[in-house]
BALOBA-1460 file (C-alpha; in Angstrom, 3 decimals):
// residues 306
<rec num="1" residu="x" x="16.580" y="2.186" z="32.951"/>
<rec num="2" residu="x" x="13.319" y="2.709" z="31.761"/>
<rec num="3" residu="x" x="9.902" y="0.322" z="31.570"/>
<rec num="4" residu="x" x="10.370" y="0.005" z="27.869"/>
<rec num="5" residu="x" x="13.881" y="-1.279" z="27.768"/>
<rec num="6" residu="x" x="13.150" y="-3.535" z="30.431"/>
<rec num="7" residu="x" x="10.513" y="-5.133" z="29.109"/>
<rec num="8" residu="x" x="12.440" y="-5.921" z="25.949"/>
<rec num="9" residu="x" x="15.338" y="-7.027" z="27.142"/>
<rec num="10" residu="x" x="13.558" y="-9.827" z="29.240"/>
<rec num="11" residu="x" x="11.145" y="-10.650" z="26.662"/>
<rec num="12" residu="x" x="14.409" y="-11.241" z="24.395"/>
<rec num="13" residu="x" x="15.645" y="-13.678" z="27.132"/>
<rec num="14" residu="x" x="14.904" y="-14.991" z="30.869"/>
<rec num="15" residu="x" x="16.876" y="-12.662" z="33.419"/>
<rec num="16" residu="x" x="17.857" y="-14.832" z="36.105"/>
<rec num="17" residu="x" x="17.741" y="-12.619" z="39.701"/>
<rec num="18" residu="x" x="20.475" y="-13.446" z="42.009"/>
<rec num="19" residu="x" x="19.204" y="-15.838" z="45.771"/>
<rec num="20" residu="x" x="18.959" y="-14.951" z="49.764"/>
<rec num="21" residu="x" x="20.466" y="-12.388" z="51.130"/>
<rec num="22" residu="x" x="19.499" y="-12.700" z="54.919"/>
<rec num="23" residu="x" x="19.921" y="-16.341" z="54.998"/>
<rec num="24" residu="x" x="23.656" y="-15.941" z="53.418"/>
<rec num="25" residu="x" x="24.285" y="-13.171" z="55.783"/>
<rec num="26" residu="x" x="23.832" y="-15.659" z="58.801"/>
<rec num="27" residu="x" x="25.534" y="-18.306" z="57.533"/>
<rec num="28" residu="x" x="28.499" y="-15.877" z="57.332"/>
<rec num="29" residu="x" x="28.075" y="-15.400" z="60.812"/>
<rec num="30" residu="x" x="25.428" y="-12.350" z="61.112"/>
<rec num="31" residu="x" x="23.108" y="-12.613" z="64.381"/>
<rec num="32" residu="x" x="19.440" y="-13.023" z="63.837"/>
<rec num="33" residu="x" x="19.115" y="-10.263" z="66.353"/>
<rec num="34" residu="x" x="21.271" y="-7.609" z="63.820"/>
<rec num="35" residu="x" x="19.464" y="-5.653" z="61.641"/>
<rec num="36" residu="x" x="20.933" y="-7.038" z="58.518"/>
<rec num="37" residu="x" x="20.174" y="-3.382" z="56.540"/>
<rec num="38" residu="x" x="22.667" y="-1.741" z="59.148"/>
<rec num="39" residu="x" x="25.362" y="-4.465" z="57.675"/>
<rec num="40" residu="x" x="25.223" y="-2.086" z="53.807"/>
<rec num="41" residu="x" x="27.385" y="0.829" z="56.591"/>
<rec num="42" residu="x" x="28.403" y="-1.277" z="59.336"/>
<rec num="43" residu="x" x="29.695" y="-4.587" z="57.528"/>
<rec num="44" residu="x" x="30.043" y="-3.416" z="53.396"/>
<rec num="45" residu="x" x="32.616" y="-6.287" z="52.843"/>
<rec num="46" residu="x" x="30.335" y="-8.848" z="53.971"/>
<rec num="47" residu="x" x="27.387" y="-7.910" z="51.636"/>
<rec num="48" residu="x" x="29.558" y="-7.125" z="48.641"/>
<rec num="49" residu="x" x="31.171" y="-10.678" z="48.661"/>
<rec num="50" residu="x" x="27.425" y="-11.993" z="48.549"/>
<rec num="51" residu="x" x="26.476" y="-10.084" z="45.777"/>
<rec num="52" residu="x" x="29.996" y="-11.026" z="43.915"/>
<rec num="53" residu="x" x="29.219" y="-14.904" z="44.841"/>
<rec num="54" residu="x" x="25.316" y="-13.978" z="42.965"/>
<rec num="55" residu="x" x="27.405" y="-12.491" z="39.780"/>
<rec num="56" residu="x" x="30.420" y="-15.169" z="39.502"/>
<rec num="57" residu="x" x="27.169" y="-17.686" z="39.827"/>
<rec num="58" residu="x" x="25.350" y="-15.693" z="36.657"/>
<rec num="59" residu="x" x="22.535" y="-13.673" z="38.166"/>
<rec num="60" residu="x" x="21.956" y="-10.465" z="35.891"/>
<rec num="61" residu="x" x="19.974" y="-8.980" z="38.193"/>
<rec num="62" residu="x" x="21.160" y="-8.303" z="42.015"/>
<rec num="63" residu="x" x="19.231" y="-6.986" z="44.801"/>
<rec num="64" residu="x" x="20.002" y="-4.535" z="47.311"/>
<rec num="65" residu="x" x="20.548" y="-5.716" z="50.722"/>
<rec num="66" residu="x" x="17.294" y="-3.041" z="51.909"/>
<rec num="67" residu="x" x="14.539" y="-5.827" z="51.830"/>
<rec num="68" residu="x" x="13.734" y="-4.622" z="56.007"/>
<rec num="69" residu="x" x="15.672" y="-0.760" z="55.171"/>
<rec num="70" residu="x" x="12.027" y="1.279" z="56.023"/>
<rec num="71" residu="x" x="11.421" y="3.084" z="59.385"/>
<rec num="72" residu="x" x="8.929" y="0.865" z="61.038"/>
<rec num="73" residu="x" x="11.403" y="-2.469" z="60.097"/>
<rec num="74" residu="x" x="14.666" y="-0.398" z="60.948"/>
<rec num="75" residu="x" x="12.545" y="0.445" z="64.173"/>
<rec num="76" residu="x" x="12.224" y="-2.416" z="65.862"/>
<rec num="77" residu="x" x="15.945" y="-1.984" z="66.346"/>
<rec num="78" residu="x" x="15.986" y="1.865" z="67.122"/>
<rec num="79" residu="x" x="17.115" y="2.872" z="64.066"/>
<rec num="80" residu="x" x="14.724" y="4.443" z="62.216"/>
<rec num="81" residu="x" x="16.369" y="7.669" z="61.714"/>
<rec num="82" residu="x" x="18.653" y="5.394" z="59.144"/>
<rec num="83" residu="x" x="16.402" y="4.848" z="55.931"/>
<rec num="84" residu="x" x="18.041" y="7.358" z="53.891"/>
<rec num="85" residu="x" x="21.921" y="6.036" z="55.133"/>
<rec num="86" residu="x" x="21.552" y="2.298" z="55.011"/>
<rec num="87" residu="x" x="20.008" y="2.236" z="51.366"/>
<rec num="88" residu="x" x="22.248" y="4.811" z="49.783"/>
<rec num="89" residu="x" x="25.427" y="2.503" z="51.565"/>
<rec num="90" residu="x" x="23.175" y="-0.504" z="50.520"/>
<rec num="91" residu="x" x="23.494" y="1.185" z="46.325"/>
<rec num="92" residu="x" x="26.969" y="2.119" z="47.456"/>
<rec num="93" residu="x" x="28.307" y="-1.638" z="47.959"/>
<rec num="94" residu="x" x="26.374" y="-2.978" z="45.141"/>
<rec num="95" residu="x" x="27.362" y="-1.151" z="42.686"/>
<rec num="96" residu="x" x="31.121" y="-1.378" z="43.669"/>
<rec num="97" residu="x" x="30.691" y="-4.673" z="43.243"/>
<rec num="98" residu="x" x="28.969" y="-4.523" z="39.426"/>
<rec num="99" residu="x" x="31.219" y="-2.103" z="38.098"/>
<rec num="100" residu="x" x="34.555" y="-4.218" z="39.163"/>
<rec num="101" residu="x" x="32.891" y="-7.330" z="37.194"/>
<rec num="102" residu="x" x="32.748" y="-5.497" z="34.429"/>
<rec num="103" residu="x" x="29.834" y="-7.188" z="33.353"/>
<rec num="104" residu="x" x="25.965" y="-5.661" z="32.228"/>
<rec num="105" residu="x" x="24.386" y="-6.342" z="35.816"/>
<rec num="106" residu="x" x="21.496" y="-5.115" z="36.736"/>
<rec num="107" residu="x" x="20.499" y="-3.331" z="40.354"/>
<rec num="108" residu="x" x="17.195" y="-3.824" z="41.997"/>
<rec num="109" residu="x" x="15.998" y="-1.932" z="44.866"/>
<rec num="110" residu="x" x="14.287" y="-4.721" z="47.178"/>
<rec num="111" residu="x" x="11.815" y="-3.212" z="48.525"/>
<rec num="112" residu="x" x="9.666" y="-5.745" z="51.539"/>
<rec num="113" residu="x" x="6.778" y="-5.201" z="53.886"/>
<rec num="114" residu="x" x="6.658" y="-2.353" z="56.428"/>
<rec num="115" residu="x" x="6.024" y="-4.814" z="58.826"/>
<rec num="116" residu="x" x="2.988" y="-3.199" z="60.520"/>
<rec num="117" residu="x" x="-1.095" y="-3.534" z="59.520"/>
<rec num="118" residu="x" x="-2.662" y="-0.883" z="57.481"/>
<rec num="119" residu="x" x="-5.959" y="0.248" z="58.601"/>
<rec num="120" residu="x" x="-8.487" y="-0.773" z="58.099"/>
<rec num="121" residu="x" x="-7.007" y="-3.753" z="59.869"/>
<rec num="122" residu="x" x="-3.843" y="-1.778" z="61.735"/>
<rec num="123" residu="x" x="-2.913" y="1.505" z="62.678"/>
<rec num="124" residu="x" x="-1.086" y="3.025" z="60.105"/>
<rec num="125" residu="x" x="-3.162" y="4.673" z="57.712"/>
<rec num="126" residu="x" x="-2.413" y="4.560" z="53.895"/>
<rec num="127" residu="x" x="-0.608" y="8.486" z="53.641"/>
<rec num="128" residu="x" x="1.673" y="6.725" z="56.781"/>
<rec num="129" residu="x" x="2.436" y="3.963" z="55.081"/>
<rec num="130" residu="x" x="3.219" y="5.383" z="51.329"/>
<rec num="131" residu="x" x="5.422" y="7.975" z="53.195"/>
<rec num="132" residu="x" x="7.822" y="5.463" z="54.778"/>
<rec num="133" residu="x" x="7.651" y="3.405" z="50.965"/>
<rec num="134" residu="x" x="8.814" y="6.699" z="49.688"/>
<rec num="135" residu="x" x="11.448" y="7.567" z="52.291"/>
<rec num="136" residu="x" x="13.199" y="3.899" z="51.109"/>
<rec num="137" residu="x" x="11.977" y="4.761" z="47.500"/>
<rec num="138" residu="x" x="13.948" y="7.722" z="47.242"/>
<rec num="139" residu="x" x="17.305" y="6.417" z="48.765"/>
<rec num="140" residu="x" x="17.508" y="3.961" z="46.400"/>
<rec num="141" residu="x" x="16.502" y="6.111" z="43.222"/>
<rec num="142" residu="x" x="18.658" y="9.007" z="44.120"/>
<rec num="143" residu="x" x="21.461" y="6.950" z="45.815"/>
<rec num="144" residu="x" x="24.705" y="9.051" z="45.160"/>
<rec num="145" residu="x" x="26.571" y="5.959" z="43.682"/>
<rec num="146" residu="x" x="23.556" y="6.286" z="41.199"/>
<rec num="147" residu="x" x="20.293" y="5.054" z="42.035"/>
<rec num="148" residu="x" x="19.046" y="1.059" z="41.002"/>
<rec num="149" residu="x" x="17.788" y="0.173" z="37.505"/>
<rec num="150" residu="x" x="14.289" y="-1.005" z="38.911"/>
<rec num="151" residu="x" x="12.404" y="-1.705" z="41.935"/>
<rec num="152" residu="x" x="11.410" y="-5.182" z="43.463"/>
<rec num="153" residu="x" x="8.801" y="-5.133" z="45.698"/>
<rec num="154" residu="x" x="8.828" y="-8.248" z="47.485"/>
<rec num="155" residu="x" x="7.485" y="-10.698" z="49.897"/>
<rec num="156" residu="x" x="4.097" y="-9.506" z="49.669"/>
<rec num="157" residu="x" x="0.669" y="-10.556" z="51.053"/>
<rec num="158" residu="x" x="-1.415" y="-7.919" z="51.128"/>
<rec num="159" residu="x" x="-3.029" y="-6.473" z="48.244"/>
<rec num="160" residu="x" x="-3.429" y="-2.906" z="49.495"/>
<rec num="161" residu="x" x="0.327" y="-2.424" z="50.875"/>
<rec num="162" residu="x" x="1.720" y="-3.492" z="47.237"/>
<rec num="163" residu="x" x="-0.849" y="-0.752" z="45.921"/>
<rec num="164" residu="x" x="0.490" y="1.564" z="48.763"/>
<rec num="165" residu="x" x="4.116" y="0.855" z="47.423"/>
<rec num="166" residu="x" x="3.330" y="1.489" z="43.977"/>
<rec num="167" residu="x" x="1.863" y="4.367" z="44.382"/>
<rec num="168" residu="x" x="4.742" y="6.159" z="46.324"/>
<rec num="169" residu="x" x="6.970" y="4.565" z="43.609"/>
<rec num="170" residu="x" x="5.474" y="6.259" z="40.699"/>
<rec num="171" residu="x" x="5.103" y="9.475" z="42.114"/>
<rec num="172" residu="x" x="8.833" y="9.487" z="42.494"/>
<rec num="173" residu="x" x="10.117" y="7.727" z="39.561"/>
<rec num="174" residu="x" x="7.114" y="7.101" z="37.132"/>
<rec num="175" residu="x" x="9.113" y="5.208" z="34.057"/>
<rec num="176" residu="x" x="11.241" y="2.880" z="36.771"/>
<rec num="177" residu="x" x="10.192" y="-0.855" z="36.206"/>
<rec num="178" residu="x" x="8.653" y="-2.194" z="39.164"/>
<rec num="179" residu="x" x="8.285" y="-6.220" z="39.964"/>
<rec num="180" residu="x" x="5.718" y="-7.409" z="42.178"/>
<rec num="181" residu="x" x="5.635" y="-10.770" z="43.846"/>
<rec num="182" residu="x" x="3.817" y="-11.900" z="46.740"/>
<rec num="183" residu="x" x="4.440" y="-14.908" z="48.974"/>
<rec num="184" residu="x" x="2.114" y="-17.970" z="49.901"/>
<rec num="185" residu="x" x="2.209" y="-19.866" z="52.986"/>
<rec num="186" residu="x" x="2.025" y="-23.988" z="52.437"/>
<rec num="187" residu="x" x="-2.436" y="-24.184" z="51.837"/>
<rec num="188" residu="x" x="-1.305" y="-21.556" z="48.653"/>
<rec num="189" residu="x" x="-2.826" y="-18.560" z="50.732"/>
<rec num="190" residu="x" x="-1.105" y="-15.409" z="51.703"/>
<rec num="191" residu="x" x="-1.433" y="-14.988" z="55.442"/>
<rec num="192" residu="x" x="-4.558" y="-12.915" z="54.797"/>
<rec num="193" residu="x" x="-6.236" y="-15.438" z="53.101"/>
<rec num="194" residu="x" x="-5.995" y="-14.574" z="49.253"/>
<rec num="195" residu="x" x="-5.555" y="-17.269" z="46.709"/>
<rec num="196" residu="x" x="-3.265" y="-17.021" z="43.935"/>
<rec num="197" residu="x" x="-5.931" y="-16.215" z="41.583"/>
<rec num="198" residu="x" x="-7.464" y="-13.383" z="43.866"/>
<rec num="199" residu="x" x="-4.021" y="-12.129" z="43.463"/>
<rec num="200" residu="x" x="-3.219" y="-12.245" z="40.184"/>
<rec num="201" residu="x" x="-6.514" y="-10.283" z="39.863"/>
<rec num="202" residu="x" x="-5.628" y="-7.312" z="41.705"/>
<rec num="203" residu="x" x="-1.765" y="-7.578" z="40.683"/>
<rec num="204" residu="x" x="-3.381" y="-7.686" z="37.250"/>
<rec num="205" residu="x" x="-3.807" y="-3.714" z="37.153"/>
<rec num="206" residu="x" x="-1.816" y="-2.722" z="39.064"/>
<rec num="207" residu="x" x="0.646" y="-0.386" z="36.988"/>
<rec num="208" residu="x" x="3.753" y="-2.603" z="37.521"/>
<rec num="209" residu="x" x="6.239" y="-4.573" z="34.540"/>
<rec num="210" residu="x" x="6.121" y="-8.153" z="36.137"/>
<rec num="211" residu="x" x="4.286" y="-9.643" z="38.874"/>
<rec num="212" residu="x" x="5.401" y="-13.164" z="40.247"/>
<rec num="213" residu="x" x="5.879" y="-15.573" z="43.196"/>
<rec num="214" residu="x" x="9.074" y="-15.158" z="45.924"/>
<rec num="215" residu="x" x="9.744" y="-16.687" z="48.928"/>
<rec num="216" residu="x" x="6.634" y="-19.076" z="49.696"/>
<rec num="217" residu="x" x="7.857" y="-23.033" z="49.603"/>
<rec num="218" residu="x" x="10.051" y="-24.616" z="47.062"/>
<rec num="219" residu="x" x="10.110" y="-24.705" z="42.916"/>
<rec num="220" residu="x" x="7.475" y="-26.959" z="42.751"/>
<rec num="221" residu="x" x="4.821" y="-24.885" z="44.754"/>
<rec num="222" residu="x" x="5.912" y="-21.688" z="42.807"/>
<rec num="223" residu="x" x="5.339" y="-23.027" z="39.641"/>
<rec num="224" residu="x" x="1.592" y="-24.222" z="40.239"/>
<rec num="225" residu="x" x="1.639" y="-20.843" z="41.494"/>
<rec num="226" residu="x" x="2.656" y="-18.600" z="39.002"/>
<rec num="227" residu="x" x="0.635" y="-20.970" z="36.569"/>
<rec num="228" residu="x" x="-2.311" y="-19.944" z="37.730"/>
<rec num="229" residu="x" x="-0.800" y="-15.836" z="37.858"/>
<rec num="230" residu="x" x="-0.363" y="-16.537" z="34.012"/>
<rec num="231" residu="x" x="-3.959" y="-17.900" z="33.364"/>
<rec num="232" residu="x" x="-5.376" y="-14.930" z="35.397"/>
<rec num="233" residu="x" x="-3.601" y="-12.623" z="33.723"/>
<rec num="234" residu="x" x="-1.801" y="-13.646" z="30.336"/>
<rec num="235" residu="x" x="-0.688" y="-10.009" z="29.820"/>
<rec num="236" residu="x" x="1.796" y="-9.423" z="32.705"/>
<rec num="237" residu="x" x="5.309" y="-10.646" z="32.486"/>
<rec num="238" residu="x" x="6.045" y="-13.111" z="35.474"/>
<rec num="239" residu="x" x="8.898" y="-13.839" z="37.763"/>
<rec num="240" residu="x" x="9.538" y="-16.572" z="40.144"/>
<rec num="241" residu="x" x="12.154" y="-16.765" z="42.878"/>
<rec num="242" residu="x" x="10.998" y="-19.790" z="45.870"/>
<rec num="243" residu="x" x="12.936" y="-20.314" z="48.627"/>
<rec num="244" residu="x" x="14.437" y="-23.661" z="48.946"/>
<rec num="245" residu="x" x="11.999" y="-25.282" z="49.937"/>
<rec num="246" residu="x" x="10.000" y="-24.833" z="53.403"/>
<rec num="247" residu="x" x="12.926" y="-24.145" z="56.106"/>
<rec num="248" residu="x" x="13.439" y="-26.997" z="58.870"/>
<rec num="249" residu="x" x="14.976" y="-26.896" z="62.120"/>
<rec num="250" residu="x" x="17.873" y="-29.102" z="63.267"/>
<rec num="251" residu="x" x="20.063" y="-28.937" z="66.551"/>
<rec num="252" residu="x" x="18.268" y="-26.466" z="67.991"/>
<rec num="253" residu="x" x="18.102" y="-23.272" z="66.237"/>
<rec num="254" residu="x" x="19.922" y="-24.402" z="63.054"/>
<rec num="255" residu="x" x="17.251" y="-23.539" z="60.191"/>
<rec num="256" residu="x" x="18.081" y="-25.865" z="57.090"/>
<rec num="257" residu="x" x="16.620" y="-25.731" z="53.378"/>
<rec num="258" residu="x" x="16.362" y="-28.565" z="51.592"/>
<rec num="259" residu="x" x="16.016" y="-28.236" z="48.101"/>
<rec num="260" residu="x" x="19.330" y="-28.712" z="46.562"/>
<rec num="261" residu="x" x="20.754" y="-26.446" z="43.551"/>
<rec num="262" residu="x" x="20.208" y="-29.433" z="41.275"/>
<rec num="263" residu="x" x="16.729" y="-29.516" z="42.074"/>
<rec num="264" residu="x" x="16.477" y="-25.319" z="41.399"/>
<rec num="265" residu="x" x="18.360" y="-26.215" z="37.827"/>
<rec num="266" residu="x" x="16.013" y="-28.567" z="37.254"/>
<rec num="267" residu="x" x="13.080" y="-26.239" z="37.751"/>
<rec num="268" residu="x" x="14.431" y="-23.250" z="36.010"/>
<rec num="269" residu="x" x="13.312" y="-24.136" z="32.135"/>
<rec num="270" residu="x" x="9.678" y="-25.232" z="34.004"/>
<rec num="271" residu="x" x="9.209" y="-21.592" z="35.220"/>
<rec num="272" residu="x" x="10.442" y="-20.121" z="31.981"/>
<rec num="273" residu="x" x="7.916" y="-22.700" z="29.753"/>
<rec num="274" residu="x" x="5.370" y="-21.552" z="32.190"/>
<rec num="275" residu="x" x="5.387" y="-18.278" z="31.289"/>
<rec num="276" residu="x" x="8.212" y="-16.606" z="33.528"/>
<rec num="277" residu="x" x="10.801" y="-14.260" z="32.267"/>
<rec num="278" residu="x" x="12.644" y="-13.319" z="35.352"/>
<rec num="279" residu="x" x="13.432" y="-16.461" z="37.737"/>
<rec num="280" residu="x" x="15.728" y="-16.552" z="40.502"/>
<rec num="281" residu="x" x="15.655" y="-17.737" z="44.383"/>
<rec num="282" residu="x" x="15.099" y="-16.589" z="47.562"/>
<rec num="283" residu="x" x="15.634" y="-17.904" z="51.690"/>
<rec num="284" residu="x" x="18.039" y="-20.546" z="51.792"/>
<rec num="285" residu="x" x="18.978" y="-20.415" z="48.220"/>
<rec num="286" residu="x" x="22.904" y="-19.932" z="47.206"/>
<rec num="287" residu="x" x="25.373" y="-19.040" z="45.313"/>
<rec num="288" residu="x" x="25.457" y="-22.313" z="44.082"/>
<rec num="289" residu="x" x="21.250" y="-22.569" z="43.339"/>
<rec num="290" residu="x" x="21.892" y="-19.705" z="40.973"/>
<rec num="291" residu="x" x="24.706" y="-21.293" z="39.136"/>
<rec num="292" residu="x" x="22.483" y="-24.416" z="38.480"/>
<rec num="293" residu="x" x="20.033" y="-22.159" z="37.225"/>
<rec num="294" residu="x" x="22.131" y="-20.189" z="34.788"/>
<rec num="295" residu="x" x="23.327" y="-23.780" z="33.066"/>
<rec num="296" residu="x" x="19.320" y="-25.025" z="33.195"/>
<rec num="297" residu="x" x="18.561" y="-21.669" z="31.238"/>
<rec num="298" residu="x" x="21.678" y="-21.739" z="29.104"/>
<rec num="299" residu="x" x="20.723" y="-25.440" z="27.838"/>
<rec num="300" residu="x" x="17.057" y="-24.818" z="26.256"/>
<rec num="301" residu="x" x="15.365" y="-28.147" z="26.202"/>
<rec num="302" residu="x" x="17.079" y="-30.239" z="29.127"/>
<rec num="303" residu="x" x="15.902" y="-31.261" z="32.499"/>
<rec num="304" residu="x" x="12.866" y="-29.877" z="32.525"/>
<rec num="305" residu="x" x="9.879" y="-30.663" z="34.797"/>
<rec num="306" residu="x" x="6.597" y="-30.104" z="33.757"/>
């Protein structure tokens, strides 16, 4: 798909993004310790009964399960020699799982941090680090089972790694639509210290479709957040996907969320009137936080919170 038809399709109407993947994936009984990219060869069934729950729920958008698939993520568990196998399985399962819906679904490639520092602050320099963005890149673009629609680039806080990302994206597919969205911890910082509006500034010109808000705390934070994304810049489309709500722990290392899919319904026409066109969730959202979504956006003018 390219940036044009994209942009009109979700100017037309919201596109509502499917929820958690690697929150679902342990509920269903996937260790903490497993690198949940490794499931896409190891486990297909398992992620394509996610992504069906995301569809049946409404989502037109799913995400690959590849938000940790690049080498320095993949090698904290030895297997960084896997990039190119566990995103191409990763497009493999997903779009199994569209095409036997028979419905217009749309694939994202989710695309998260490296998990390292770039220099200045870190050791890998900027050439290191937009060579392992276009290692994952180019699975998912040129995945035999046909490549994703666009790219999400997720769960970002720094500024200079989204740039990085970018970059290594449009060298290899320069009309792909690319959403950017960074995450805030609870003072509305990214862990480097940014504010939302130093953000939206810099997201701002970057040469990306939408920029938004994932992860972070619940609705409410994200849509004082991407508020202030829209003031700073009123010409980027916007996308919000919270998790639900900030995770708590109970008997022992049991995380719970607890923002119920009610609550997500509730919030979905608030991020739409504030400017979003792509909304969805993220960590410790459900099939079922989707679903409430897709009747919030299908019933213009009800429950919404300003």
């Amino acid at each position: 798909m390219d940036r044009e038809t994209f942009r009109a399709r979700v100017t037309k109407r919201p596109y509502l993004l499917d929820g958690a993947m690697g929150t679902m994936l342990h509920s269903k009984g996937a260790s903490l310790e497993t690198a949940f990219d490794a499931l896409n060869s190891t486990q297909p069934a398992l992620v394509a009964e996610i992504h069906r729950a995301y569809i049946e729920a409404g989502a037109d958008i799913i995400e690959t399960n590849t938000f940790g698939a690049n080498r320095y993520k993949l090698g904290e568990h030895h297997l960084q020699g896997q990039v190119k196998a566990f995103n191409e399985a990763a497009v493999t399962v997903a779009r199994k799982v569209i095409e036997s819906s028979f419905k217009d679904i749309l694939l994202a490639g989710s695309i998260g941090p490296l998990g390292v520092r770039l220099a200045p602050l870190g050791r890998v320099t900027k050439a290191e680090a937009q060579d392992a963005f276009a290692e994952q890149i180019d699975a998912l673009v040129h995945a035999p089972a046909g490549g994703v629609d666009l790219l999400i680039i997720e769960t970002m806080s720094d500024p200079y790694e989204v740039e990085t990302a970018v970059a290594a994206a449009r060298a290899i597919a320069p009309d792909i639509p690319i959403i950017a969205q960074f995450t805030f911890s609870r003072d509305d910082k990214t862990y480097l210290g940014h504010t939302a509006d130093v953000v939206a500034e810099k997201l701002a010109h970057l040469d990306v479709d939408v920029i938004g808000v994932n992860c972070s705390g619940g609705p409410a934070q994200v849509l004082r957040l991407i508020s202030i994304f829209k003031k700073i810049a009123p010409d980027k489309l916007i996308s919000a996907a919270p998790n639900a709500g900030w995770p708590e722990h109970r008997e022992g290392s049991r995380v719970f969320y607890p923002a119920t899919p009610d609550y997500f319904g509730d919030y979905a026409r608030a991020f739409v009137e504030a400017g979003a066109c792509v909304v969805g969730g993220c960590c410790g959202t459900t099939g079922e936080h989707i679903a409430a979504m897709r009747r919030a956006l299908d019933t213009p003018g009800e429950n919404v919170i300003h």
